[in-house]
C-alpha positions as CSV (number, residue, x, y, z in Angstrom):
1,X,-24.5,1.7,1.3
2,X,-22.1,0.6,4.2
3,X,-22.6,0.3,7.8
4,X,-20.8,3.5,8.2
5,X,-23.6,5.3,6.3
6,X,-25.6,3.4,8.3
7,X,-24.1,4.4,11.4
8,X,-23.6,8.4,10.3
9,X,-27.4,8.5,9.9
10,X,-28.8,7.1,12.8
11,X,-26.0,9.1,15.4
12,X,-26.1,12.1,13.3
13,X,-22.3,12.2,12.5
14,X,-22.6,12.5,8.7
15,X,-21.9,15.9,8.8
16,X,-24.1,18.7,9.2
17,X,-24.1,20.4,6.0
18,X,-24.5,19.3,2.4
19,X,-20.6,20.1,2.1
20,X,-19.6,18.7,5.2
21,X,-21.5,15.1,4.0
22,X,-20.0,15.5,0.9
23,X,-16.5,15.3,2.7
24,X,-17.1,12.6,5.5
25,X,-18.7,10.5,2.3
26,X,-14.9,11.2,0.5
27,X,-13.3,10.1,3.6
28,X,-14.9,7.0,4.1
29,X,-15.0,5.9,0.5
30,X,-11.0,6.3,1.1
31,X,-10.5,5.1,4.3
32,X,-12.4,1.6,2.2
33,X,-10.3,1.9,-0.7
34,X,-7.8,1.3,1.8
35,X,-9.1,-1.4,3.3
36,X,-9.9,-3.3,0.6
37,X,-5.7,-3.0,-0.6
38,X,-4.9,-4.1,2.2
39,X,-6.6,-7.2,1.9
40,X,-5.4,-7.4,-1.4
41,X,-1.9,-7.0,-0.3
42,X,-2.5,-10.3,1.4
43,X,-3.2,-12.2,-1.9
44,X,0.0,-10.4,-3.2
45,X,2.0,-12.1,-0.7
46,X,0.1,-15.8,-1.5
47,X,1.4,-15.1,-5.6
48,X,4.6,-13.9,-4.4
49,X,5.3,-16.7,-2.5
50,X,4.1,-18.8,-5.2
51,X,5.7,-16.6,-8.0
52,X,8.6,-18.3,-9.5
53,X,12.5,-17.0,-8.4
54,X,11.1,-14.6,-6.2
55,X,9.2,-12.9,-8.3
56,X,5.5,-13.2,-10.0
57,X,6.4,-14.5,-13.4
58,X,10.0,-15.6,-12.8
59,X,11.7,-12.3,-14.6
60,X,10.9,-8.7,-14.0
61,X,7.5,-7.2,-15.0
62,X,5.4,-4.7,-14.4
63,X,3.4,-5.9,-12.1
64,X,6.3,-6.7,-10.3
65,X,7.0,-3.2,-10.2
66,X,3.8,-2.0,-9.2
67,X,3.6,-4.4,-6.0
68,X,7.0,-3.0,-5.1
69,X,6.0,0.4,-5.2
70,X,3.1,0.1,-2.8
71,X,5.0,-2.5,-1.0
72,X,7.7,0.2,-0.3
73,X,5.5,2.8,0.7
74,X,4.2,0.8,3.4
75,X,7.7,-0.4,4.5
76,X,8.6,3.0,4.6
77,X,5.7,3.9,7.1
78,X,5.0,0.6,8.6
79,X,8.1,-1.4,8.8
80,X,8.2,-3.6,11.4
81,X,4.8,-4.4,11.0
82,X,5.5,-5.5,7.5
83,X,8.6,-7.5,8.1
84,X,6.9,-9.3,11.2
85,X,3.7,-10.7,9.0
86,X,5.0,-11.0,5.1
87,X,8.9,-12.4,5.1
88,X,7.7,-13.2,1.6
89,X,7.1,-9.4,1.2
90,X,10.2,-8.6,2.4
91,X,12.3,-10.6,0.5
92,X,10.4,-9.6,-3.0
93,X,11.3,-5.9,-1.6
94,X,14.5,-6.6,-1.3
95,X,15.2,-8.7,-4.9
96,X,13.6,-5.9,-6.4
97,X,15.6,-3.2,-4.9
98,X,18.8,-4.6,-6.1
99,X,18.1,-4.8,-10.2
100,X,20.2,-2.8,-11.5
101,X,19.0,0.6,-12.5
102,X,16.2,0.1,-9.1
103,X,19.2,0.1,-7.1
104,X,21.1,2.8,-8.0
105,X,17.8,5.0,-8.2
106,X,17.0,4.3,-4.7
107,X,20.9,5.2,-3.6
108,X,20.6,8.4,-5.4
109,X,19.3,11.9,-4.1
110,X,16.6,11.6,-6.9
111,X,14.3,9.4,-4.6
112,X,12.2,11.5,-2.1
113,X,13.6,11.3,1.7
114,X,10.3,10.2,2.9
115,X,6.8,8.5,1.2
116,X,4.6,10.9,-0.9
117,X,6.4,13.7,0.3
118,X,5.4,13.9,4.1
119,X,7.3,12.7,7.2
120,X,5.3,9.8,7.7
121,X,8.0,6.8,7.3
């Protein structure tokens, strides 16, 4: 168990019901998934940076697509944040956002206004 647990139980704030628990316990299993990309995010911009041509393996993959697509999420919603502490991000963003085929996706009315749907970004 976490501190939050922890913390639920001894202030009482882990919900009064068996249901209620059951959701604050969702919550803050989510809230750590999170976290725990975030920091993770951080080691993506250490093996970008050391990736070769920009990218992890020196030619498109996978797992270069993956990164982006989290990466874009969070530019969408957190921009200047992004661009202000990973420059390395942002220029792996960008490289991958101009192969052809990306590029023309994200130009077209097929990609979604706004990230997941809802007007966060």
């Amino acid at each position: 168990m976490n501190y939050t647990g922890y913390l639920g139980r001894k202030y009482r704030l882990e919900g009064k019901t068996e249901a209620d628990k059951v959701v604050v316990d969702m919550m803050v299993e989510a809230v750590e998934s999170l976290r725990s990309k975030y920091v993770e995010l951080i080691y993506v911009n250490k093996f970008i940076r050391n990736g070769k041509d920009g990218l992890l393996t020196g030619e498109l993959t996978v797992g270069d697509l993956a990164i982006w697509d989290l990466l874009d999420t969070l530019m969408r919603i957190l921009k200047d944040e992004i661009t202000a502490e990973y420059p390395e991000l942002v220029a792996f963003h960008a490289k991958v956002a101009e192969v052809p085929g990306i590029k023309e996706y994200l130009a077209s009315p097929l990609r979604m206004a706004s990230p997941n749907a809802v007007p966060l970004g």
